[in-house]
MARMARKOL-699270 format. One record per residue (C-alpha): residue number from 0; residue in one letter; x, y, z. Coordinates in steps of 0.25 Angstrom, whole numbers, plus 2048, in hexadecimal, padded with zeros to 3 digits. Layout:
    n  res  east  north   up
  NUM    A     X      Y    Z
...
//
This chain:
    n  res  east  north   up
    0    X   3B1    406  5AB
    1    X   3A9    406  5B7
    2    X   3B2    404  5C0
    3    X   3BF    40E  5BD
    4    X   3CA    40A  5C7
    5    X   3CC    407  5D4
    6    X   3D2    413  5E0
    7    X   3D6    415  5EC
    8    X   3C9    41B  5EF
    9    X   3C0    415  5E8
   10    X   3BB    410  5D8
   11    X   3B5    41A  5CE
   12    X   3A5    415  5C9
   13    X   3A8    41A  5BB
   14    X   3AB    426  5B6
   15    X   3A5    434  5BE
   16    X   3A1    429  5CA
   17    X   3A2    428  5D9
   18    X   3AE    41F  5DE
   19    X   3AD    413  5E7
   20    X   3B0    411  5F4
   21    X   3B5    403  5F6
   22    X   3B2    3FA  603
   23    X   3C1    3F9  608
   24    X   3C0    408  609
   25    X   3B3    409  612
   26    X   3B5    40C  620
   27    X   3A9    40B  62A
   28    X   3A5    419  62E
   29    X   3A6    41E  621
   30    X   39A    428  61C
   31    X   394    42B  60F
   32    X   385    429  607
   33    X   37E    421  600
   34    X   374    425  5F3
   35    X   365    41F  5F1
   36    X   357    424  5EE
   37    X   34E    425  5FA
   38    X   343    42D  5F3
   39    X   341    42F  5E2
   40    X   34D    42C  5D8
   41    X   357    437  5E0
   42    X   362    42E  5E9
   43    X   364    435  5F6
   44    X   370    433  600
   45    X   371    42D  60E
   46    X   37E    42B  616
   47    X   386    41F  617
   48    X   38E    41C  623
   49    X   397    40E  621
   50    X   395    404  62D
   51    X   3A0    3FA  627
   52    X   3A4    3F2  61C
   53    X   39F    3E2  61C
   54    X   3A8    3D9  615
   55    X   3A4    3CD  60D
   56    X   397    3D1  60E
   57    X   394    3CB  601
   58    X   39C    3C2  5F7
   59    X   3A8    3CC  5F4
   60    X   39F    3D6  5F9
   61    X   3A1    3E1  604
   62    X   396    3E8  60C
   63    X   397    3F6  610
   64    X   38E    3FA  61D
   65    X   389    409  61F
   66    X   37E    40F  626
   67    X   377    418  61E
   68    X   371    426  625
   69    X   364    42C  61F
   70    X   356    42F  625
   71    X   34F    425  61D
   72    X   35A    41A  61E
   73    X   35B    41E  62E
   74    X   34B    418  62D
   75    X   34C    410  621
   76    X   358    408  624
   77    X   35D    400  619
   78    X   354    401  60D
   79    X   351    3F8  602
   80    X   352    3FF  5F4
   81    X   35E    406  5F9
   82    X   367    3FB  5F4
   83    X   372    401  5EB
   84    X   372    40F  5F0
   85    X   381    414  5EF
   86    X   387    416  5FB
   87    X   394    421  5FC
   88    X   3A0    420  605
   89    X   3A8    42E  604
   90    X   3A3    430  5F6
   91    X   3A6    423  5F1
   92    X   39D    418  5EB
   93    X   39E    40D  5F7
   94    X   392    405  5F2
   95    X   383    3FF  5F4
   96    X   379    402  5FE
   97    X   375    3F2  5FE
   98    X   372    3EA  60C
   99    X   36B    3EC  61A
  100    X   362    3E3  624
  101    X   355    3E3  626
  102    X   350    3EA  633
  103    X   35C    3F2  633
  104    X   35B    3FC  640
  105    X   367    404  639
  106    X   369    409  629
  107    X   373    3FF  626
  108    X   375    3FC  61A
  109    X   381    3F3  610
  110    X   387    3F7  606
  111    X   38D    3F0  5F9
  112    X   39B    3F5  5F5
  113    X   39B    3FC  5E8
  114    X   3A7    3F4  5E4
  115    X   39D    3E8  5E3
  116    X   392    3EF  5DC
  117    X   39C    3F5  5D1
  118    X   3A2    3E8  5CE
  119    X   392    3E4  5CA
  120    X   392    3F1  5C1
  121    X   39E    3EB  5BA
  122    X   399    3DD  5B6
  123    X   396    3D9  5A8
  124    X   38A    3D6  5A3
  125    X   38A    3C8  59C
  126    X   37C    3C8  591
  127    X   37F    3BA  592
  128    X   377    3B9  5A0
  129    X   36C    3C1  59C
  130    X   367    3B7  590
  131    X   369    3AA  59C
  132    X   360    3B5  5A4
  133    X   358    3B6  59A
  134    X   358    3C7  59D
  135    X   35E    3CE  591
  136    X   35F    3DD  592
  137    X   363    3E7  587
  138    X   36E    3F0  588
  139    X   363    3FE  586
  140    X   354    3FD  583
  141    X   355    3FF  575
  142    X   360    3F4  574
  143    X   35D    3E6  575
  144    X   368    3DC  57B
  145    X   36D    3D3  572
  146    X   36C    3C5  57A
  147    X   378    3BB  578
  148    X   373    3AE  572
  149    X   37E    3A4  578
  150    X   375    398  57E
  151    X   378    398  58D
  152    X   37D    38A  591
  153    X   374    384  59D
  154    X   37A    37B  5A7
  155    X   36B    374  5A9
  156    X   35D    370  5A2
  157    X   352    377  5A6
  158    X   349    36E  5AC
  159    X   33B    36D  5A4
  160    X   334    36E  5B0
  161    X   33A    37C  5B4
  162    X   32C    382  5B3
  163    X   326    37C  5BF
  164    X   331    37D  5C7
  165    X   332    38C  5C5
  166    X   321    38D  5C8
  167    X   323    388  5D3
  168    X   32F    392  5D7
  169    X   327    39E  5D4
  170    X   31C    397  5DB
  171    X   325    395  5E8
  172    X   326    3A6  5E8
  173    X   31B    3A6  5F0
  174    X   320    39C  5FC
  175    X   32E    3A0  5FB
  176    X   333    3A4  608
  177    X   338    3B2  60E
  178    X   347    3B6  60D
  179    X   34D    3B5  61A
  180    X   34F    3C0  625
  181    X   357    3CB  621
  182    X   359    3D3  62F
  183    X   366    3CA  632
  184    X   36E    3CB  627
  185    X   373    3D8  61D
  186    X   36A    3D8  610
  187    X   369    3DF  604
  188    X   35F    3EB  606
  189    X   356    3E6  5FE
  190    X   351    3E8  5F0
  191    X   343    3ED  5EF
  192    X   33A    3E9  5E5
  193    X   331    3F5  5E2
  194    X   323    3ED  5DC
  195    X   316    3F4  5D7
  196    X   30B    3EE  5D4
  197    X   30C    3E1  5DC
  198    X   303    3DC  5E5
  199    X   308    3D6  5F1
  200    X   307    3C7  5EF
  201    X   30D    3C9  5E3
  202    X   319    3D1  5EB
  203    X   31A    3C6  5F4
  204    X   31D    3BD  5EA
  205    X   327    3C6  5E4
  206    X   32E    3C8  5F2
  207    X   330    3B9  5F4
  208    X   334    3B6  5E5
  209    X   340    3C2  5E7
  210    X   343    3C1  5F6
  211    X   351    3BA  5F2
  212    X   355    3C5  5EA
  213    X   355    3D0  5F8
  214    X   348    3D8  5EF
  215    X   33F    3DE  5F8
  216    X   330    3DF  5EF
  217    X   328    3EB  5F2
  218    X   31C    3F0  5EF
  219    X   320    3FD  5ED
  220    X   31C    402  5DE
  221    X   322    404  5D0
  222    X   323    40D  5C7
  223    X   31B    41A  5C7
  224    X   31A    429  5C7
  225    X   326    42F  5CD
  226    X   327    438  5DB
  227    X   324    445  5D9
  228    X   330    44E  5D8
  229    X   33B    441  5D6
  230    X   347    441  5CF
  231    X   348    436  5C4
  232    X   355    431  5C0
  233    X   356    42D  5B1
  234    X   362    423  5B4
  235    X   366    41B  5C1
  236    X   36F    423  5CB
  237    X   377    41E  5D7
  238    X   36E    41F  5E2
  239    X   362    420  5D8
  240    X   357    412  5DB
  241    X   356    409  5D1
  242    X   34D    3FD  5CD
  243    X   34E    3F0  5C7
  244    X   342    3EB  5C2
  245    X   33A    3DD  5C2
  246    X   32E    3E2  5BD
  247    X   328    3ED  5B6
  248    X   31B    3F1  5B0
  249    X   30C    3EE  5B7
  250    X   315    3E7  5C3
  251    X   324    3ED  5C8
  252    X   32E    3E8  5D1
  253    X   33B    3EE  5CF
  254    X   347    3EC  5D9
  255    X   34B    3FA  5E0
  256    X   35A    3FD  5E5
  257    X   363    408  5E2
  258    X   370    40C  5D7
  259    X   37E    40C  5DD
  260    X   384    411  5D2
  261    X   383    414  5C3
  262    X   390    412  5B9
  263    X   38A    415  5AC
  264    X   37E    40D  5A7
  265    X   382    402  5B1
  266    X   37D    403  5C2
  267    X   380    3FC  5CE
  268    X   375    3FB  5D9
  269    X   36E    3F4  5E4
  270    X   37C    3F0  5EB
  271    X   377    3E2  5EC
  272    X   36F    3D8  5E2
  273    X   361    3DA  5DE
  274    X   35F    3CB  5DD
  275    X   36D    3C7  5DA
  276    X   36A    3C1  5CB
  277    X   377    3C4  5C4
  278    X   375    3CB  5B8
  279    X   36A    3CE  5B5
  280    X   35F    3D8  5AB
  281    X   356    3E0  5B4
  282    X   34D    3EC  5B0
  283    X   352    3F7  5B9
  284    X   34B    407  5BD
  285    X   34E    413  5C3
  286    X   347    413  5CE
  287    X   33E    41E  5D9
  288    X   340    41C  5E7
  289    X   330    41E  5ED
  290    X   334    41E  5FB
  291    X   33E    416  606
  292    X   335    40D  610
  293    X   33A    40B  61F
  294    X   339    3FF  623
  295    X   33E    3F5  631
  296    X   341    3EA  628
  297    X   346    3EF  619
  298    X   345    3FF  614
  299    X   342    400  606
  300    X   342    40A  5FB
  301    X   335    40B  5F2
  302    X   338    40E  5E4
  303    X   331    40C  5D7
  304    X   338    40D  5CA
  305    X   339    418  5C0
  306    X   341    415  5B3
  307    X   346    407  5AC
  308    X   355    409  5AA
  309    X   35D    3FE  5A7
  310    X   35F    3F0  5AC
  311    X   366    3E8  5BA
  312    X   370    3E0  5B2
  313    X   379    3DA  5BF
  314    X   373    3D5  5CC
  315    X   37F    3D2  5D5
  316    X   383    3D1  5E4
  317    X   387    3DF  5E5
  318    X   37E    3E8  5DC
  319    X   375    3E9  5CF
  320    X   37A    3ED  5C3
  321    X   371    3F6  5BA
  322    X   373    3F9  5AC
  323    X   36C    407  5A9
  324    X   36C    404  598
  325    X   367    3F5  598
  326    X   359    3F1  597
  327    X   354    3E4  59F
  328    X   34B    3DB  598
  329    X   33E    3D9  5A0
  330    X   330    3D1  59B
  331    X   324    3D4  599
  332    X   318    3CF  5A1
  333    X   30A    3CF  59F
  334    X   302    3CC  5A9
  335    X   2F1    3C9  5A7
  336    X   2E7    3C5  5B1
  337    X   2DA    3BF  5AD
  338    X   2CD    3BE  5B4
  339    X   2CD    3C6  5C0
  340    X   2C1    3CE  5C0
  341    X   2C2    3DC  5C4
  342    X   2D2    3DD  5C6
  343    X   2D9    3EC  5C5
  344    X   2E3    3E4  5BB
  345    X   2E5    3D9  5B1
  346    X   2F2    3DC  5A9
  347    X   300    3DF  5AE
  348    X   30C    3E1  5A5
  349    X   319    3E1  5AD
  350    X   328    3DF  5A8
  351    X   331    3D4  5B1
  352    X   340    3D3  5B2
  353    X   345    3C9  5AA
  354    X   34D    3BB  5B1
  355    X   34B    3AF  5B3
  356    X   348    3AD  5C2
  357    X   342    3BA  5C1
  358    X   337    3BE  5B7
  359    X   32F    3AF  5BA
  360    X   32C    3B4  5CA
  361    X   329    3C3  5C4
  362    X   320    3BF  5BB
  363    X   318    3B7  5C5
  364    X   319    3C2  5CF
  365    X   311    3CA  5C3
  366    X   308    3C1  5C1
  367    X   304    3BD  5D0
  368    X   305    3CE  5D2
  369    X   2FB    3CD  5C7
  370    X   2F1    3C3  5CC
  371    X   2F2    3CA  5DA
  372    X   2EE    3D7  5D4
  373    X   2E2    3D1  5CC
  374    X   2DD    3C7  5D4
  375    X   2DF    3C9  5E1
  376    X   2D5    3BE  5EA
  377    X   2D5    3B4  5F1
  378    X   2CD    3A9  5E7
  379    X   2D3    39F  5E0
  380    X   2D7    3A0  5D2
  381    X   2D8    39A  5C8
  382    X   2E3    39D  5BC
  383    X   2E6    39D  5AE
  384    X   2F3    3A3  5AA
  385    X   2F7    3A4  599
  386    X   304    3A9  59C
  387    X   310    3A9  591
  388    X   31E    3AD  591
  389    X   326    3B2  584
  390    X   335    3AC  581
  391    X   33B    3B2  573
  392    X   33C    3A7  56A
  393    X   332    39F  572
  394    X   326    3A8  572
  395    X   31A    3A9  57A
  396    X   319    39D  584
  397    X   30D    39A  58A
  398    X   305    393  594
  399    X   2F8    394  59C
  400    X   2F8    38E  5AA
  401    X   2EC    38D  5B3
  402    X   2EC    38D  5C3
  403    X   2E5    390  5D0
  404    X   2E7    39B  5D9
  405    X   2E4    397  5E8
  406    X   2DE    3A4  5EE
  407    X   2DE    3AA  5E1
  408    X   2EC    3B3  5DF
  409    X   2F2    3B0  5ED
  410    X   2F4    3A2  5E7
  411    X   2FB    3A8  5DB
  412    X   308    3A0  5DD
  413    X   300    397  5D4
  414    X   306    39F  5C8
  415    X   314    39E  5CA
  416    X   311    390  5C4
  417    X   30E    396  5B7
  418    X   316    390  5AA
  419    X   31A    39E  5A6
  420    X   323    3A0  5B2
  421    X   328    393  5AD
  422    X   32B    397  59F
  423    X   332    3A5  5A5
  424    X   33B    39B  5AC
  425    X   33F    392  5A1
  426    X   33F    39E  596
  427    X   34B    3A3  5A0
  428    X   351    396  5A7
  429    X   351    38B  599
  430    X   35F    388  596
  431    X   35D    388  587
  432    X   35D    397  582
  433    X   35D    3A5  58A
  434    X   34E    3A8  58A
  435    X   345    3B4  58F
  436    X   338    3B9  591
  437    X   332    3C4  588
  438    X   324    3C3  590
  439    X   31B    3BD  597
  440    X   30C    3BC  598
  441    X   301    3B7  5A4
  442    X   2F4    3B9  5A1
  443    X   2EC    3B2  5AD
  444    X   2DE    3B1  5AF
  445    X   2D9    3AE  5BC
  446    X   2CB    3A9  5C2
  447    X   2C5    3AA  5CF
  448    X   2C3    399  5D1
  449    X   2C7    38D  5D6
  450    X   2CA    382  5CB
  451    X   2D2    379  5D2
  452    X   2D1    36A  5D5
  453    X   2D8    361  5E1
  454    X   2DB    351  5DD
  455    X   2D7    34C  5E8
  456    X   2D8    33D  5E3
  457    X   2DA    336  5D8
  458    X   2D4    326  5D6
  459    X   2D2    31C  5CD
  460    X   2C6    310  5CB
  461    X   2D1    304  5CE
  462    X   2E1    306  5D3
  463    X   2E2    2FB  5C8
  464    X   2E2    2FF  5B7
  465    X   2E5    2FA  5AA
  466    X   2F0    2FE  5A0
  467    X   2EC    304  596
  468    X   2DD    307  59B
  469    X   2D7    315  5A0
  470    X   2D4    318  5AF
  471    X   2CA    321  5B4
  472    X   2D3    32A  5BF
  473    X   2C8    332  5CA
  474    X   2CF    33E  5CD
  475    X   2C7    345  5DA
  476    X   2CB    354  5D9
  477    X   2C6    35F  5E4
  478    X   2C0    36D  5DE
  479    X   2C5    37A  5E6
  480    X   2B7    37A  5ED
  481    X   2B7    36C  5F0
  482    X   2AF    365  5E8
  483    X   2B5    357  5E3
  484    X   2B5    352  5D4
  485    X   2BB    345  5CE
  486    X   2C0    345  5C1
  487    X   2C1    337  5B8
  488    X   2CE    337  5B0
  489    X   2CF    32B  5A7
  490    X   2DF    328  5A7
  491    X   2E6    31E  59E
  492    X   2EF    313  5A4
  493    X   2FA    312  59B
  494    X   2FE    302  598
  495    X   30D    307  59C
  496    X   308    305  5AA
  497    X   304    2F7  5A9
  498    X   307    2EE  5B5
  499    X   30B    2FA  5BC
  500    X   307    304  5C7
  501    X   302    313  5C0
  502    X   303    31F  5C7
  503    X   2FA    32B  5C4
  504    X   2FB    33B  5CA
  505    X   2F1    342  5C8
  506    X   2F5    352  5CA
  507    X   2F2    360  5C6
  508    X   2F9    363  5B7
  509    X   302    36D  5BE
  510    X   308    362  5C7
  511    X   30C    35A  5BC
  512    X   318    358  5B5
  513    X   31B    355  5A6
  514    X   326    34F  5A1
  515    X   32C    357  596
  516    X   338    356  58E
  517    X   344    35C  592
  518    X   345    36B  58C
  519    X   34F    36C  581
  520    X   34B    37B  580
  521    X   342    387  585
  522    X   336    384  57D
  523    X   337    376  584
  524    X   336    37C  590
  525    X   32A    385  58D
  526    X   323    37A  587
  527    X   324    371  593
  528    X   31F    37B  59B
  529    X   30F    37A  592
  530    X   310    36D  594
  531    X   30E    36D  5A2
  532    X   2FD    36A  5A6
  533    X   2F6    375  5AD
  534    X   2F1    376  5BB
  535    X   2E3    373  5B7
  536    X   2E5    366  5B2
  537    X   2E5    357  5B8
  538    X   2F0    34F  5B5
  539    X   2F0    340  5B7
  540    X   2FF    33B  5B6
  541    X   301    32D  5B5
  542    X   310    328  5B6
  543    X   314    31E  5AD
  544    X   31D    312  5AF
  545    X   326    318  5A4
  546    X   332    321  5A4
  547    X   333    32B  59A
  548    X   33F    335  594
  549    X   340    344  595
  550    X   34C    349  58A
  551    X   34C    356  583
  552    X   340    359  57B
  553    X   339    34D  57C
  554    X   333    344  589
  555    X   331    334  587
  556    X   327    32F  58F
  557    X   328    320  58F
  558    X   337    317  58B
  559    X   33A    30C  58F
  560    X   341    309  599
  561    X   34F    304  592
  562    X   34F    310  58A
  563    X   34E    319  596
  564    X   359    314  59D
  565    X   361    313  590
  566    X   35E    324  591
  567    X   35F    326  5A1
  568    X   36F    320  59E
  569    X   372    32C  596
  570    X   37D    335  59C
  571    X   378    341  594
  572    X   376    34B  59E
  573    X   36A    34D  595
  574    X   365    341  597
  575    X   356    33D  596
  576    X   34D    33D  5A3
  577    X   343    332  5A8
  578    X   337    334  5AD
  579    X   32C    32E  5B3
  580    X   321    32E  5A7
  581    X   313    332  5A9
  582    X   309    333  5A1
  583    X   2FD    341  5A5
  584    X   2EF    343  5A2
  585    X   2EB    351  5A3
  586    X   2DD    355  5A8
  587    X   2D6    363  5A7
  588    X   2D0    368  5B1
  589    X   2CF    376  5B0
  590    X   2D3    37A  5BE
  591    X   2DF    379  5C5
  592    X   2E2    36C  5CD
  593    X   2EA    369  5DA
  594    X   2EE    35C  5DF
  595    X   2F2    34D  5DA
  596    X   2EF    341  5DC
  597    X   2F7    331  5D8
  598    X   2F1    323  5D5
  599    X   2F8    317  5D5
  600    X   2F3    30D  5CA
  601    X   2F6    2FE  5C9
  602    X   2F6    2FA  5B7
  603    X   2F3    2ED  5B5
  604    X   2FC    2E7  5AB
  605    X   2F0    2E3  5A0
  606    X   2E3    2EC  5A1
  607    X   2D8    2E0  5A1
  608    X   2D1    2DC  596
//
């Protein structure tokens, strides 16, 4: 039992543990300490003095207010990293250090009741939501856990064009907007984010992707030798600092707070969420504290970590849970530059944490990390990614996805468009099976130019054609430097359009759409994402006058029009979709192309003879 009873005067831990102090009890005015590591691995005590208690502060959530009296917090104020230090009302266990505002004149500080943080270290742990995670730990490192294999039941479909809406997500990192203000209102002390070996674009990117979760990126340094003369601590100890870990490897970025308290193999910490995701499986380290930054605006500890131990298994309101003896499943990365001349690096290995929202914007911030690192300029570039992704029982899937870079790696938001990212997502978010990730692999090779191409315009000899019969389409593009050239694209006019008007768009392969079956599994789902036509290529889409069907595993392109309607009446919630058909000629043109362009046509209802 972790908890033994409840007293008078508090509850016991566990066995040989401090009691509690609960919130009814505390009286403003009353004294005590609170434990955290300012310097190395050994925690040190500062004196607590209670302010007053705050009701409601949260849902079901008190909030405990105490100034804090040491030399460094007297400069530093409230400090971020200092989340989870114990703090001690006479002798007794009260709760977190956890809250403070930002350019606070006074160490003020919240802290989370212990009472709320226990009730954490006590919740379950349900298997069941690791596999729809798709994050499986183990239960040691030489044990592997045993997945369940009961198929999860899935309220919706995955749309089929999941993959460029989630492009387009990742791509938006970049022009998200700032969190609001935090001076007015009482905020989490924020979890800093100890990076090494990022470059500051790449942090940037990073800082915006993670601003909802109150994670404050640092370029502060990872893992290294130790300070002379400190004191290493084989397990985690209240007070002690800890680290939960995105990334490891080449690039780090692990998440930096401190232990309450330790009951056994399991810790409470933080005394708030480190992204509020529920249960979860994260890689977590002790960690060293380098040194405690002043700051008007937000303190902050600078730490690295020391030694993998153990796994964040609960994410909640009120603290993180840790579980010393289980093992969090991370993936592998491999990251390859190509073509850079003279760069310091051309390989990085890293491992990411694994989740669905997660592992896709890490991955990218590797990759643009690893672009800034070795191409740093600002010429255009032109890429060519061969990147795959490895599902067990699907194998290596793989793709090759070419682009430009305006500005050369400043313009690398391209990237996040990339059909890997979008088979990370479906390997997690598919509602057929519980998938994950064993690896992934980017190899990107990269030239100093500027293939692209502009439509400008696109015309035909007479607004007037005959079904059945070829036109000659003049598409006017625009080269990077100016130069105009028009290509001649013989196009057939189907005799489907006859007496009718035909419309044509004419559009980089990546703004086009295809029609595919609906999924009725994850393969479906992968191989729709290959089908897709690359950036180079020139796309003429003529819209047909015919509707067509999509149904699982099969698309018809052309029925009748009785037979449609006879579909469209069923109830079926999975009923066939219409479409508008259209028929696409691809044309290679070996460099990216921008823009679009439409005709109208008028089909005579016989071609002449």
């Amino acid at each position: 039992m972790l908890l033994a009873g409840a007293g008078q005067n508090g509850l016991a831990l566990s066995q040989g543990g401090p009691t509690t102090i609960d919130v009814s009890k505390i009286q403003p005015g009353m004294k005590g300490f609170g434990l955290t590591v300012f310097r190395g691995t050994q925690p040190e005590r500062f004196a607590v003095e209670v302010i007053d208690v705050i009701h409601n502060f949260k849902p079901s959530q008190d909030m405990i207010l105490v100034r804090t009296d040491h030399p460094l917090l007297d400069r530093a104020k409230v400090v971020a990293g200092m989340s989870g230090s114990p703090i001690y009302l006479e002798g007794r266990l009260a709760g977190a250090y956890a809250y403070g505002w930002a350019f606070e004149a006074d160490p003020v500080a919240g802290v989370t009741p212990i009472k709320n943080m226990l009730r954490e270290l006590r919740r379950p742990l349900d298997p069941e939501i690791w596999d729809i995670l798709g994050t499986f730990p183990g239960r040691s490192r030489r044990t592997a856990h045993t997945r369940r294999t009961r198929r999860l039941a899935h309220q919706a479909v995955l749309s089929p064009y999941l993959g460029r809406k989630r492009r387009d997500a990742l791509w938006a990192l970049r022009q998200a907007a700032p969190p609001p203000p935090e001076d007015t209102h009482l905020t989490r002390a924020q979890t800093p984010l100890m990076l090494a070996g990022f470059d500051a674009t790449a942090t940037d990117v990073l800082r915006r992707a993670l601003a909802p979760y109150s994670l404050l990126p640092l370029q502060a340094g990872g893992g290294g030798p130790r300070a002379k003369g400190a004191t290493t601590h084989a397990s985690y100890v209240d007070g002690g600092a800890i680290g939960v870990q995105l990334m490891r490897g080449d690039i780090n970025a692990t998440a930096v707070g401190t232990v309450t308290h330790v009951a056994g193999q399991r810790l409470i910490g933080f005394g708030h969420p480190m992204m509020n995701v529920g249960q979860t499986a994260m890689p977590t380290t002790t960690a060293e504290v380098i040194h405690v930054l002043s700051s008007l605006r937000r303190s902050f500890k600078m730490a690295r970590p020391l030694s993998p131990r153990g796994a964040m298994v609960h994410d909640r309101q009120s603290a993180i849970v840790v579980d010393s003896q289980m093992r969090a499943q991370t993936i592998p990365v491999h990251l390859k530059v190509e073509g850079a001349s003279g760069a310091p690096r051309t390989e990085w290995n890293l491992e990411v944490a694994s989740g669905r929202t997660l592992t896709p914007a890490l991955v990218f911030t590797g990759l643009l990390n690893a672009l800034q690192a070795t191409t740093a300029g600002s010429s255009d570039v032109f890429f060519r990614a061969a990147s795959s992704v490895s599902i067990p029982g699907h194998g290596k899937v793989g793709f090759v996805d070419e682009g430009h870079l305006p500005g050369g790696a400043a313009g690398a938001s391209v990237l996040a468009r990339m059909r890997v990212f979008s088979a990370i997502e479906a390997a997690y978010g598919n509602p057929f099976e519980r998938a994950r990730i064993d690896g992934v692999d980017i190899t990107l090779n990269v030239a100093n130019r500027d293939d692209v191409a502009l439509i400008v315009d696109a015309a035909v000899a007479h607004q007037e054609v005959e079904p059945g019969k070829q036109v000659d389409v003049y598409v006017t593009l625009r080269r990077y430097d100016g130069a105009e050239e028009v290509k001649r694209i013989p196009l057939a006019i189907p005799y489907s359009a006859a007496g009718g008007k035909l419309e044509i768009e004419i559009a980089s392969g990546e703004q086009v759409r295809i029609e595919r079956p609906k999924p009725r599994n994850l393969d479906d789902l992968l191989a729709g994402l290959k089908e897709e036509y690359p950036a180079t290529s020139l796309i003429l889409s003529t819209k047909l006058p015919s509707k067509g069907l999509r149904t699982r595993g099969h698309v018809v392109r052309r029925l009748p029009g009785s037979v449609l309607d006879a579909l469209q009446g069923q109830s079926d919630s999975d009923k066939p979709m219409m479409f508008s058909t259209k028929q696409h000629k691809e044309v290679p043109l070996g460099r990216v192309v921008y823009g679009q362009a439409k005709l109208k046509l008028e089909v005579r209802e016989e071609p002449r003879r």
